[in-house]
C-alpha positions in Angstrom: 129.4 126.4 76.9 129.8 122.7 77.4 127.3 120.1 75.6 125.1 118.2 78.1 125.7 114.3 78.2 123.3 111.7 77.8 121.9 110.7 81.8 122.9 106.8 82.0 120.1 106.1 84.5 117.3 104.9 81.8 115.3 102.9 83.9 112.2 104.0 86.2 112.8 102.8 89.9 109.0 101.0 91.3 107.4 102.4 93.9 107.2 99.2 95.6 110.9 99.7 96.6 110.0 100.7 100.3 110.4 98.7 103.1 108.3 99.7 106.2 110.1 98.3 110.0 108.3 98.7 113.6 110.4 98.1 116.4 109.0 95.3 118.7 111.7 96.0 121.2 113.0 99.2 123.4 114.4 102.2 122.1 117.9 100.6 124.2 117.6 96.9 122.2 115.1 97.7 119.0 113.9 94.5 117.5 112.7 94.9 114.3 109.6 93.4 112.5 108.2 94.3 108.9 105.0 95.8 108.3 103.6 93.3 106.2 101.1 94.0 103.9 102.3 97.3 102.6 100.0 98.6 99.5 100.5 102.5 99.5 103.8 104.1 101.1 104.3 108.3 100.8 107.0 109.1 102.6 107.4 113.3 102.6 109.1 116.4 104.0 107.0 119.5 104.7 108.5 122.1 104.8 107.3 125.9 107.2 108.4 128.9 105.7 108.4 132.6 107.2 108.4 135.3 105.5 111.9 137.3 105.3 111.7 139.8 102.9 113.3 143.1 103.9 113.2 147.0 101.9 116.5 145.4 100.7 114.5 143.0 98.7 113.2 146.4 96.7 109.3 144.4 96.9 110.7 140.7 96.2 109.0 138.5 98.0 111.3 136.2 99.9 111.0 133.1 102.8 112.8 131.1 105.0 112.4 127.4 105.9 112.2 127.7 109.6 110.9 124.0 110.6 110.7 121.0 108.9 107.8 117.9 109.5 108.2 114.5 108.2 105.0 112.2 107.6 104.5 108.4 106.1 101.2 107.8 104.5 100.4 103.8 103.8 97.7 101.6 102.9 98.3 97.9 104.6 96.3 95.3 103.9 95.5 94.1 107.1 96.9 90.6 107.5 96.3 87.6 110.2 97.3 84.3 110.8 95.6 81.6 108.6 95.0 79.3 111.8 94.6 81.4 114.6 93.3 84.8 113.7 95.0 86.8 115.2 96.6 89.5 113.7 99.7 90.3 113.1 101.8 91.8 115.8 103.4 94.9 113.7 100.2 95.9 112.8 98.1 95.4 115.9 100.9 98.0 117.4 100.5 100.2 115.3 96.5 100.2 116.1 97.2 100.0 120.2 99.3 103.2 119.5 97.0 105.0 117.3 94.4 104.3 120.5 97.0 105.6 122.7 97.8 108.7 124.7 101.3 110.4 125.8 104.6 107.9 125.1 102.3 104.7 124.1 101.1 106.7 121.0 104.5 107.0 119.7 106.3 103.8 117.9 109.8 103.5 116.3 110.2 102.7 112.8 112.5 102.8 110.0 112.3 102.7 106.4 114.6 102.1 103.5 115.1 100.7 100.0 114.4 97.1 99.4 117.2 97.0 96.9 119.6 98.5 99.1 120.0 102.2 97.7 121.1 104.5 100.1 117.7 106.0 100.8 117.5 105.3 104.6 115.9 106.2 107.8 114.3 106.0 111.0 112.7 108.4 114.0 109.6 108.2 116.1 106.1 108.9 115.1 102.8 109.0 116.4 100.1 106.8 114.5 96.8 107.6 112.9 95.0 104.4 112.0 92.4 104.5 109.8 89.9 101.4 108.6 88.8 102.0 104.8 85.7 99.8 105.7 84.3 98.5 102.1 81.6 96.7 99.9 81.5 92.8 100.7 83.9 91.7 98.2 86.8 94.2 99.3 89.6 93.5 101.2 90.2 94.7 104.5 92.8 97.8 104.4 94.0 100.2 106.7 95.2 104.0 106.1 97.9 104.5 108.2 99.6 107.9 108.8 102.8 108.6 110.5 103.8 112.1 111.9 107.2 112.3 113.0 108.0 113.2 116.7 111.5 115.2 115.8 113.6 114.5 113.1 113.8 111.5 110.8 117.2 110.2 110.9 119.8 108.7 108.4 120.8 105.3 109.1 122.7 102.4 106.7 120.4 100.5 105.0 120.2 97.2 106.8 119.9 95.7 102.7 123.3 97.6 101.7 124.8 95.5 99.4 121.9 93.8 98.3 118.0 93.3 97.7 115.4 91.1 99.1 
């Protein structure tokens, strides 16, 4: 039996490491702009299982991952331009598509690591935007849910090789 070593990795990654990207462009010539603003980001992988037990099993239960769903969950603090208003172009959309029916409720992101880890991706996703409202003194925020149209997939980090 061999001894376990000591893990190297001592330090806790933040959770601010996320990057959130919303392509401006076509699906042909993506143009990419960050979601600014980016409080809360959940990125996650449900799984649907089927049962798959069989008398061979002798009354184990056992299951099968059949289909797999990908989902972002953010909070953004919704941001505009100091002179004119308006806000800002990622965000506003996102909001046009959450409003949206058939291929105009669907946007293209990506998401990554800020400090260039391999943790990558991007895919297509319909968009649930939600106002929090608030008391007088709150800020204005946004829940913002992304349910992925087909599979998430891995790409380079565009920050490989370094943070920002």
């Amino acid at each position: 039996m061999s001894t376990p070593v000591e893990p190297a990795e001592t330090e806790t990654a933040l959770a601010r490491r996320y990057r959130l990207e919303l392509d401006m462009g076509t699906t042909a010539a993506p143009v990419w702009a960050i979601v600014p603003g980016v409080q809360e980001f959940d990125p996650s992988v449900e799984p649907t299982t089927q049962k798959s037990a069989t008398y061979e099993d002798e009354g184990w239960d056992d299951n099968t991952v059949t289909e797999l769903a990908w989902t972002i969950e953010t909070t953004l603090l919704h941001r505009c331009h100091p002179e004119t208003k308006a806000f800002n172009p990622a965000q506003e959309k996102l909001r046009l598509a959450g409003e949206s029916f058939g291929t105009a409720s669907a946007v293209h992101v990506r998401w990554y690591d800020r400090e260039g880890r391999d943790e990558a991706y991007e895919g297509r996703a319909l968009v649930q935007w939600d106002p929090d409202g608030g008391a007088t003194d709150d800020l204005d925020s946004i829940g913002v849910t992304l349910t992925g149209k087909g599979a998430k997939t891995k790409i380079t980090n565009p920050l490989a090789g370094g943070g920002a």
